[in-house]
C-alpha positions as semicolon CSV with decimal commas, in nm:
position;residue;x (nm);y (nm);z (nm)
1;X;3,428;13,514;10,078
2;X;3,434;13,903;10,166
3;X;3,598;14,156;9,934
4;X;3,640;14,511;9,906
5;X;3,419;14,718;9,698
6;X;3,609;14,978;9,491
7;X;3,465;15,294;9,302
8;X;3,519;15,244;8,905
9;X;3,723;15,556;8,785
10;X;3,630;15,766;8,481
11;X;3,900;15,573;8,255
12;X;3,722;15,226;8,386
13;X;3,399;15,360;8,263
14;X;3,548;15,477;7,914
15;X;3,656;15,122;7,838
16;X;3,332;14,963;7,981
17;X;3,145;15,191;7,718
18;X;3,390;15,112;7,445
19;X;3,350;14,723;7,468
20;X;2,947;14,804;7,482
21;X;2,997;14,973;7,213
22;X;3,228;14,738;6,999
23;X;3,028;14,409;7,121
24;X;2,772;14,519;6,853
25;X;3,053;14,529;6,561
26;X;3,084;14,229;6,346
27;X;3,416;14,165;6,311
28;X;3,659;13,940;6,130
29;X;4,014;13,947;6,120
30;X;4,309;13,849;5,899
31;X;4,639;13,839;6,052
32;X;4,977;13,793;5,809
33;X;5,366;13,838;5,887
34;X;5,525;14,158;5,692
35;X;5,854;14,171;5,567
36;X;6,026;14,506;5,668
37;X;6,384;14,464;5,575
38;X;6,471;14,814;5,405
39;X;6,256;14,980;5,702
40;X;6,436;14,843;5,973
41;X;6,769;14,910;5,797
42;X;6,634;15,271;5,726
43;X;6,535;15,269;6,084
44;X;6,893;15,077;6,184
45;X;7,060;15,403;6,025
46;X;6,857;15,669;6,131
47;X;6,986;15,919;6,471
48;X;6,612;15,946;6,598
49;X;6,412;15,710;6,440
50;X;5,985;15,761;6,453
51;X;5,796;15,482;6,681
52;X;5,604;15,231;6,527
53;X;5,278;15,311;6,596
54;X;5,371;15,651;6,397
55;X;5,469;15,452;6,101
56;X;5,191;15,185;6,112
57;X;4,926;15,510;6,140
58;X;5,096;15,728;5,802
59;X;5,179;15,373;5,614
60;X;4,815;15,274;5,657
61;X;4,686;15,624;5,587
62;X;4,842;15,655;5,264
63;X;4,721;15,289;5,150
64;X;4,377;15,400;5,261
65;X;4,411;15,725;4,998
66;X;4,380;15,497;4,687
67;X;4,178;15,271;4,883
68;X;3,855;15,445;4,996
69;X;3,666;15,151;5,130
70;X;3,972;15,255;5,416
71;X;3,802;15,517;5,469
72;X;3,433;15,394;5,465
73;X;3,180;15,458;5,732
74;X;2,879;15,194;5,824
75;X;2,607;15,462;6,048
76;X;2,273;15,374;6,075
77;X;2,101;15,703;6,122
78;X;1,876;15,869;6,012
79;X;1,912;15,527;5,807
80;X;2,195;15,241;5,745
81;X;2,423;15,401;5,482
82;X;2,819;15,409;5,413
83;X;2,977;15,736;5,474
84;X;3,328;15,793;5,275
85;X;3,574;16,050;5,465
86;X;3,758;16,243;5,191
87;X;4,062;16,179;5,476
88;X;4,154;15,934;5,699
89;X;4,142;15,996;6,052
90;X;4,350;15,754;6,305
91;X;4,276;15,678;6,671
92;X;4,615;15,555;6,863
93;X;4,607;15,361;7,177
94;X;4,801;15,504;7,410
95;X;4,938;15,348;7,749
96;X;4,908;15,571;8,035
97;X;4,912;15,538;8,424
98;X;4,668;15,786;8,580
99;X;4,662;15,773;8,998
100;X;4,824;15,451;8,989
101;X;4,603;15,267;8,706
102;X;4,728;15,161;8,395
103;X;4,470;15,278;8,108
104;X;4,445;15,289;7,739
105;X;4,320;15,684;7,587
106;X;4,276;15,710;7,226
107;X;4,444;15,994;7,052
108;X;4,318;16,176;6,787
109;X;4,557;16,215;6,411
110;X;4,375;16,405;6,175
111;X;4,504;16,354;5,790
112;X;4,830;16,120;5,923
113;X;4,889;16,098;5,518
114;X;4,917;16,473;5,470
115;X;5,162;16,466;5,761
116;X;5,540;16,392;5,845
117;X;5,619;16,132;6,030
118;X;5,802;16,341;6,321
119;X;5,468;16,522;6,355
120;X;5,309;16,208;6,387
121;X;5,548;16,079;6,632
122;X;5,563;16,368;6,882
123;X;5,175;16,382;6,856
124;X;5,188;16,015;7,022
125;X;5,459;16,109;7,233
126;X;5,281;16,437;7,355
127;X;4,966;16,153;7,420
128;X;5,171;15,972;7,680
129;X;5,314;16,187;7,867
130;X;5,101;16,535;7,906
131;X;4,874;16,552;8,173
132;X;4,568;16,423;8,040
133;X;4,363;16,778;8,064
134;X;4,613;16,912;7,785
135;X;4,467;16,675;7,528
136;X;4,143;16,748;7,380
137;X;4,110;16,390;7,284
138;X;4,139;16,295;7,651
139;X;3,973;16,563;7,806
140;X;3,628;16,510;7,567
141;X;3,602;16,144;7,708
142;X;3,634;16,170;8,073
143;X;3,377;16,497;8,069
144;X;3,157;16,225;7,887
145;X;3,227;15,919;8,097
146;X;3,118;16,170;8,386
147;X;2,709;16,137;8,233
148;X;2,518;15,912;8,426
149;X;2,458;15,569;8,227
150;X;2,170;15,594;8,004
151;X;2,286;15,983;7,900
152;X;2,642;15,815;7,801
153;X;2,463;15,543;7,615
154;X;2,214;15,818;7,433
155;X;2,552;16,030;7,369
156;X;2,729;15,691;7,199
157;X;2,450;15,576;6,999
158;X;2,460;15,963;6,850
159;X;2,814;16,001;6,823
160;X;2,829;15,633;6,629
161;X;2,548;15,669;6,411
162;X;2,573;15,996;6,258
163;X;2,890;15,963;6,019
164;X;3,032;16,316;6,045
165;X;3,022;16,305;6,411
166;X;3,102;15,959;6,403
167;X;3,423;16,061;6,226
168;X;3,541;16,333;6,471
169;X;3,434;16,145;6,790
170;X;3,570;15,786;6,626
171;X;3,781;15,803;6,377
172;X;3,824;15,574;6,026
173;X;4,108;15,342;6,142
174;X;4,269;15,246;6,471
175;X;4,639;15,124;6,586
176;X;4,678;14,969;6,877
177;X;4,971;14,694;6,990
178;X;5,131;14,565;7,339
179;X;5,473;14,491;7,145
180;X;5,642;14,757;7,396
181;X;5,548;14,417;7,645
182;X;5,690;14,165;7,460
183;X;5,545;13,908;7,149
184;X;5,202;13,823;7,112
185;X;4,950;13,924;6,880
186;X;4,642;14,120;6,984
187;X;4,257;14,015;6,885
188;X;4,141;14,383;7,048
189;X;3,800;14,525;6,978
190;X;3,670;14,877;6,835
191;X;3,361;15,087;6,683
192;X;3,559;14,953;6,399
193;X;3,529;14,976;6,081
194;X;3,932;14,890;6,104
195;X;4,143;14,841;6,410
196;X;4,522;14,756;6,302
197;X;4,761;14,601;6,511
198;X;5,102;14,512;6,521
199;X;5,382;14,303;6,692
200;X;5,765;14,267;6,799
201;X;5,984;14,319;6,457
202;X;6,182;14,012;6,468
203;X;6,543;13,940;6,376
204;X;6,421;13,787;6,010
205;X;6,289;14,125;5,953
206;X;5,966;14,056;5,998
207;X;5,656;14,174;6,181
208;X;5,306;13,963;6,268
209;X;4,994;14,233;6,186
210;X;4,679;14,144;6,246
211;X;4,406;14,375;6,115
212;X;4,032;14,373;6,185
213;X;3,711;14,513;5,978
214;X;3,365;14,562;6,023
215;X;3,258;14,304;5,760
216;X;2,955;14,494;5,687
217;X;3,187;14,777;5,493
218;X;3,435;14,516;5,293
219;X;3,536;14,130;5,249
220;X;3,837;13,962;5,325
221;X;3,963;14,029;4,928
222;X;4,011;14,365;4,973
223;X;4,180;14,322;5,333
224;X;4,442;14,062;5,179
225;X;4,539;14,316;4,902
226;X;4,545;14,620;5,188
227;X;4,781;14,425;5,373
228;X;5,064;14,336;5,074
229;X;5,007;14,744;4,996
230;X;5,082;14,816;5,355
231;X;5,357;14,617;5,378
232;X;5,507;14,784;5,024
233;X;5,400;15,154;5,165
234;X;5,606;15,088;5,491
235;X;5,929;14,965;5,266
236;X;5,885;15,218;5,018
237;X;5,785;15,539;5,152
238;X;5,809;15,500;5,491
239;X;6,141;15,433;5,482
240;X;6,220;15,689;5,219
241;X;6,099;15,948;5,461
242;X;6,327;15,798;5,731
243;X;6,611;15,832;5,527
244;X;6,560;16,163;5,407
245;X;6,520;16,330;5,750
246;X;6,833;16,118;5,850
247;X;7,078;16,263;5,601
């Protein structure tokens, strides 16, 4: 059968470099339902309330300040070590439709715990709908996705295995989730070391999270107890914070 052959774009070649990338991560994955009654009343309440990507990324941020495996790096140059970041640094999936192609950027959150939520919030908002040459997040991985192949590959395997740069290129924990779509829970892949995602909140109050490691940095022990701490951060806290800016 004939076809048409089409050009990949920059944000194709991104993604294709990502999964290359990510193939190489071992990952496992727990996945557990969270009950988030007093957030969604606090959110219920609240004039303006934050999305939940902003709440997932500060929630999982402050867990990951009394847990510092969260914030643990596996690098293998100039040879295989951890790497602790003295902050966590989040990478949020964003949706976008560039020239008629849906594509997923990652945006950059330095500190999320150190910062409000609404700060948080209009970062992500800013992420979807500035032109992508007014975020420095953006604009870094299209000028890289513009090297020819084995240049991108040499600039990955640097910016991956070196954990300082590995830090500002990649981050220490990802969100991600297609809940804006509709249910369904989402097995995506990363550079790791943690890639959290989410689901639909449903009318029991509660939400399906499914969060993924690099199971070279921590076991599934730790992971269970992150998860009941992110759930109590998000009813706790999180809310607080919700309620507070409502009143």
């Amino acid at each position: 059968m004939r076809g048409t052959t089409q050009k990949i774009s920059l944000l194709r070649i991104f993604i294709i470099d990502l999964m290359h990338a990510s193939m190489r991560v071992p990952f496992i994955s727990l996945s557990r339902p969270l009950d988030i009654g007093p957030l969604a009343a606090a959110r219920a309440k609240a004039p303006s309330a934050p999305g939940w990507a902003a709440m997932f990324v500060k929630a999982f941020a402050m867990v990951a300040k009394d847990e510092p495996v969260l914030r643990t790096l596996y690098v293998k140059l100039p040879w295989p070590h951890f790497f602790e970041l003295p902050r966590s640094i989040a990478m949020v999936a964003v949706a976008r439709v560039e020239d008629g192609e849906e594509c997923i950027l990652p945006e950059k959150v330095p500190a999320p715990e150190e910062q409000p939520l609404a700060e948080i919030d209009a970062a992500i908002q800013r992420a979807k709908n500035l032109p992508v040459d007014q975020i420095p997040a953006f604009r870094k991985i299209l000028m890289a996705s513009r090297l020819p192949l084995p240049l991108r590959r040499l600039s990955w395997t640097i910016g991956l295995n070196f954990g300082r740069m590995r830090a500002n290129n990649f981050g220490s924990f990802g969100v991600t989730s297609v809940s804006a779509y509709g249910p369904g829970e989402l097995q995506a892949l990363s550079t790791g070391p943690f890639l959290l995602s989410y689901g639909v909140a449903g009318p029991d109050n509660r939400i399906d999270v499914v969060l993924r490691w690099d199971h070279r940095v921590t076991d599934a022990a730790v992971i269970a107890r992150v998860l009941s701490r992110l759930e109590q951060v998000l009813n706790t806290d999180i809310s607080a914070e919700i309620q507070a800016s409502s009143a």
